[in-house]
C-alpha positions as CSV (number, residue, x, y, z in Angstrom):
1,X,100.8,91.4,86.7
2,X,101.1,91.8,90.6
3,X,103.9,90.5,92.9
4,X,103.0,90.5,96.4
5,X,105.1,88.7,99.1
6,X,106.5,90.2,102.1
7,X,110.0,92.1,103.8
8,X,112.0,89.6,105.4
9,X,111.7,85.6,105.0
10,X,113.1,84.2,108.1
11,X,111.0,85.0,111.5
12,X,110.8,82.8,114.6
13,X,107.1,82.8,115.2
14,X,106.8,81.6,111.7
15,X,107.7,78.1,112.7
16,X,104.3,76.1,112.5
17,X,102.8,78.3,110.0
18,X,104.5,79.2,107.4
19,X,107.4,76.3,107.5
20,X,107.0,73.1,109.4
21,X,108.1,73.3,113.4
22,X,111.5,72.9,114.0
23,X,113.4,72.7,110.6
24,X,116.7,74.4,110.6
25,X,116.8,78.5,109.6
26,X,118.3,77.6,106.8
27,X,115.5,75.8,105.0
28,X,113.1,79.0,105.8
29,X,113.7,80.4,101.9
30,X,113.1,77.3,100.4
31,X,110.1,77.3,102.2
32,X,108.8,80.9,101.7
33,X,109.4,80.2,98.2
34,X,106.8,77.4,97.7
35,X,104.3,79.7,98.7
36,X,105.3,83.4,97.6
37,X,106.7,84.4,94.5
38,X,108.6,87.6,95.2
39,X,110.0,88.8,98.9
40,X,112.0,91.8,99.7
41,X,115.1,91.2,101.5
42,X,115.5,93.7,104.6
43,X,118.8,92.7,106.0
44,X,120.9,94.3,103.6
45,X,119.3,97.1,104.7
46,X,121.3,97.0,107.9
47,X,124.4,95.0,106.5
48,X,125.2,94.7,102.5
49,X,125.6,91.6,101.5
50,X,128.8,90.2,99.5
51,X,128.3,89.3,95.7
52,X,128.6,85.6,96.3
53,X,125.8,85.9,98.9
54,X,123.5,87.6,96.2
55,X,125.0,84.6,93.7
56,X,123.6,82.2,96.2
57,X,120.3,83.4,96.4
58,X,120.0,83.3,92.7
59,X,121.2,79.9,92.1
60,X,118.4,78.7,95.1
61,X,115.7,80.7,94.3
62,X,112.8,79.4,91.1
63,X,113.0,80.3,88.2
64,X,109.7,82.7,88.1
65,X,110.8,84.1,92.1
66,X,111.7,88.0,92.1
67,X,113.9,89.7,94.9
68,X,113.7,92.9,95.8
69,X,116.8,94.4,97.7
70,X,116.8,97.8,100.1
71,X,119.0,100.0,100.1
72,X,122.2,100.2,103.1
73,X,121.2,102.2,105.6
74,X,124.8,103.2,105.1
75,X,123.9,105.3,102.1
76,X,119.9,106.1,102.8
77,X,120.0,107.1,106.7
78,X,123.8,107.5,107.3
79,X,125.0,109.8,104.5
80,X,121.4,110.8,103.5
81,X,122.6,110.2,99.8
82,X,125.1,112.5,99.7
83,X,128.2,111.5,97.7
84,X,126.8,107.8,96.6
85,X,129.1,106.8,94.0
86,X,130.6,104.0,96.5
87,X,127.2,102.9,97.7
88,X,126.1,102.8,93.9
89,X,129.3,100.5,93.0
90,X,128.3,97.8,95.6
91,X,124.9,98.2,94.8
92,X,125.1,97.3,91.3
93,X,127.6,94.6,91.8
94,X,125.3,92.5,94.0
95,X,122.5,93.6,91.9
96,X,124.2,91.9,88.7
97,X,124.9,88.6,90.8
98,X,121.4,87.8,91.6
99,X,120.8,88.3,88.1
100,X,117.9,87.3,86.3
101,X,116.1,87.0,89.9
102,X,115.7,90.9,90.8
103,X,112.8,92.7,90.8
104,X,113.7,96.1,92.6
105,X,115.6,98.5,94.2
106,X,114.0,100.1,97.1
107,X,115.1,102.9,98.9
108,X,113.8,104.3,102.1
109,X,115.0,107.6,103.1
110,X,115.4,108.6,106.7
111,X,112.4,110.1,108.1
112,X,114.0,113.3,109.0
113,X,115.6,113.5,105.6
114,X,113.9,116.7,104.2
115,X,113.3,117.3,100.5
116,X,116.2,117.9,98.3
117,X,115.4,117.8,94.9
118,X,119.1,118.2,93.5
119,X,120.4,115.2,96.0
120,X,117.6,113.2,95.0
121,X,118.3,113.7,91.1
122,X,121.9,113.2,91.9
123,X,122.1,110.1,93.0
124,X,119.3,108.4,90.5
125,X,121.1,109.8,87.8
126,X,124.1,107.8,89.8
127,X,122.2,104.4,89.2
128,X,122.3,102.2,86.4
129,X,119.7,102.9,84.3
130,X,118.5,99.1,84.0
131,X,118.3,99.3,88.0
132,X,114.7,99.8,88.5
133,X,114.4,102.1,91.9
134,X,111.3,102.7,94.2
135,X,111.8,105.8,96.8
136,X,109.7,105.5,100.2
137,X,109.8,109.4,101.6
138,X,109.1,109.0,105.2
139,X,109.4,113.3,105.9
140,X,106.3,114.8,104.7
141,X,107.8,117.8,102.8
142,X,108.9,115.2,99.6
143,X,105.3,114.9,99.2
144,X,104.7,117.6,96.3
145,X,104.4,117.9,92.4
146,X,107.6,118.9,91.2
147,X,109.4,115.5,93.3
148,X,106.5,113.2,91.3
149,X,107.8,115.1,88.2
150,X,111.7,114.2,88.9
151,X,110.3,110.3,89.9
152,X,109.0,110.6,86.7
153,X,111.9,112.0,84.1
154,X,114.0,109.5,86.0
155,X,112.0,106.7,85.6
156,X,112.1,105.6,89.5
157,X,108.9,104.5,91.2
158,X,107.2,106.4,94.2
159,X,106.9,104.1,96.9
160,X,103.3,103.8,98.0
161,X,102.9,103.6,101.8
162,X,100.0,102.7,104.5
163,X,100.9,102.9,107.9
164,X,100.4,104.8,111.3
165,X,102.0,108.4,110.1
166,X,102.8,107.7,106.5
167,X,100.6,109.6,104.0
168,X,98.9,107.1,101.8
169,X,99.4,109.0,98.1
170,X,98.3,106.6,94.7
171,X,100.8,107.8,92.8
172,X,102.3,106.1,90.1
173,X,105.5,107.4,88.3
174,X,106.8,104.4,86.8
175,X,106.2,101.5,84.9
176,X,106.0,100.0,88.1
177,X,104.5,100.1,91.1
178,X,106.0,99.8,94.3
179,X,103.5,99.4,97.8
180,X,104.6,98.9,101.2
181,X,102.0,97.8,103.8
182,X,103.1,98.8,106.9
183,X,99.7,98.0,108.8
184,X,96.4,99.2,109.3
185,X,96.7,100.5,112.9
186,X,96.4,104.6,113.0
187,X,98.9,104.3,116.1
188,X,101.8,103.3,115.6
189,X,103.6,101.3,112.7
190,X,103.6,97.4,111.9
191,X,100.8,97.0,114.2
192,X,97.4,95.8,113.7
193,X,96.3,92.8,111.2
194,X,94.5,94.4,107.4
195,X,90.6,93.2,107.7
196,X,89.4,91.8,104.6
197,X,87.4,94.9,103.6
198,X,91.1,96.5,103.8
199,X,92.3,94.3,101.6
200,X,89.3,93.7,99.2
201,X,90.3,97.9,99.1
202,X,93.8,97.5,97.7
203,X,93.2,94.6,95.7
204,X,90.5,96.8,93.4
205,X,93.5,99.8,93.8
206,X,96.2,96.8,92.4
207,X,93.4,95.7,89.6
208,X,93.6,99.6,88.6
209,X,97.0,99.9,88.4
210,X,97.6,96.9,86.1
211,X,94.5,98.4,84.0
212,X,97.0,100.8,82.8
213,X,99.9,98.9,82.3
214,X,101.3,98.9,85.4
215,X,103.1,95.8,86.8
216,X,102.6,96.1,91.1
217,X,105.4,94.7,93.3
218,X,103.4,94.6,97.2
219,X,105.2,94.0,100.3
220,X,103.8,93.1,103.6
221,X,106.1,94.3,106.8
222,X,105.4,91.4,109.1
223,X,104.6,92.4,113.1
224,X,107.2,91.5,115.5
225,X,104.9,88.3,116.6
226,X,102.6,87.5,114.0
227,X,101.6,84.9,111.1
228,X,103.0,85.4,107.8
229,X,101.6,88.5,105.9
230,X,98.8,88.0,103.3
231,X,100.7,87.0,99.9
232,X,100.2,83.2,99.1
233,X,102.1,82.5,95.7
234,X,100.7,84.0,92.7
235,X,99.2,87.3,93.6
236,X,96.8,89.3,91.4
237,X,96.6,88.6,88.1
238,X,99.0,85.1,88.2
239,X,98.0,81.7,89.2
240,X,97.0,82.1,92.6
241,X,97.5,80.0,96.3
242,X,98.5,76.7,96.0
243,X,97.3,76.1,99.3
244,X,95.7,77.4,102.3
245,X,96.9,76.3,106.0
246,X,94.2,76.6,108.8
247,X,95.9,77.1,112.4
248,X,93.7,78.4,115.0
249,X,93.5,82.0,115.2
250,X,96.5,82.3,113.0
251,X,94.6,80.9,109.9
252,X,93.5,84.6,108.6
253,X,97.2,85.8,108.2
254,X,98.2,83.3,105.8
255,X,94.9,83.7,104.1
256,X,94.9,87.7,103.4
257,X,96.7,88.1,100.4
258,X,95.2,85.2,98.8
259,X,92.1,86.9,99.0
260,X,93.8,90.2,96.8
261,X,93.2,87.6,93.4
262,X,89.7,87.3,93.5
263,X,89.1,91.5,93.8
264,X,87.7,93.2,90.9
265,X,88.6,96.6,90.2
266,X,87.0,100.6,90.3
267,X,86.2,102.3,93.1
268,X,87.8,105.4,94.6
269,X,91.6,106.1,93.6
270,X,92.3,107.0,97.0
271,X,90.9,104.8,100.5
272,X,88.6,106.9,102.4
């Protein structure tokens, strides 16, 4: 089974698109859920939510939606994991209160954060082992055997990334599989829009993964001003789009990840 949606829920230039124009901020989830069956939430990246917020979101979202949370910057950028008991406490509090509506942990490392294998095993061995975590290394030095290896005897998921900068390793060390699309432009990040041979790419790399046993969570990270990333409701391997909006030359964006379900599989393990 694949999960694909996208980070973040709630973006201005949505309106008309995604949700009808002008309803209030409020109603954006509701929307976003009629079409998308898992999102990551990016705010509590920069601010942790309280439980009761997390409570909320549970008791709104359906009953088949996943969230996946990010880590505080607090504990992945500020302290660079050092000393994460606290961060791990509040963590797992909100993490039981959206209960039975999470789907993963992620946690994004700072980009100058260097390999440290004993921080690293510190703090997963700090987590809850029912917590299922995804690490995105942005520094290239984590990018080596022996840090798979630790991903693996912890159980936590490498993060697969494609983006301007970010080396693109199919790696999977977990039961699942964590992917973050950060665009296809070789520039600079979150820029550019994936062409359907792109995507036609990573669906037959998803179909892989779930050939051995691997359940995929996908995330779109939406441009500044663009459509809503390619991930109607369903995914690969699930029911598929309920519906496809056609609005100018914003009718692709919708469309993209509706196009990952009807992707076979084979093919290179790495893109060319």
């Amino acid at each position: 089974m694949a999960h694909i949606g996208t980070s973040g829920w709630s973006y201005d230039h949505w309106a008309g698109v995604l949700y009808p124009p002008g309803p209030p901020t409020t109603r954006r989830l509701q929307a976003y859920t009629a079409e998308f069956r898992t999102v990551e939430l990016n705010a509590s990246f920069y601010r942790w939510p309280p439980v009761r917020t997390f409570a909320s979101w549970r008791d709104r979202l359906p009953e088949d939606f996943r969230m996946s949370v990010k880590a505080p910057r607090g504990l992945t950028h500020a302290r660079r994991l050092r000393e994460p008991e606290a961060w791990v406490d509040r963590i797992t509090a909100g993490w039981d209160a959206l209960h039975p509506k999470h789907a993963m942990l992620l946690v994004q490392l700072h980009p100058a954060h260097e390999r440290d294998d004993e921080r690293l095993d510190r703090f997963l061995g700090r987590l809850r082992a029912d917590i299922p975590v995804a690490v995105e290394f942005r520094h290239p030095s984590w990018n080596a055997e022996e840090v798979f290896q630790l991903l693996e005897r912890r159980g936590a998921s490498y993060c697969v990334m494609s983006g301007a900068g970010l080396p693109c390793v199919l790696r999977a060390t977990a039961r699942r599989v964590y992917v973050r699309w950060h665009g296809p432009s070789h520039d600079a990040l979150y820029a550019g829009s994936y062409s359907e041979d792109d995507l036609r790419w990573w669906a037959d790399r998803i179909r892989e993964w779930e050939g051995a046993g691997h359940e995929v969570y996908g995330y779109f990270t939406p441009r500044r001003s663009a459509a809503p990333p390619p991930a109607r409701r369903g995914g690969t391997g699930s029911r598929g789009p309920r519906r496809r909006r056609e609005r100018g030359a914003q009718r692709a964006a919708p469309d993209r990840a509706a196009r990952l379900t009807r992707a076979g599989t084979a093919g290179s393990t790495r893109r060319p």
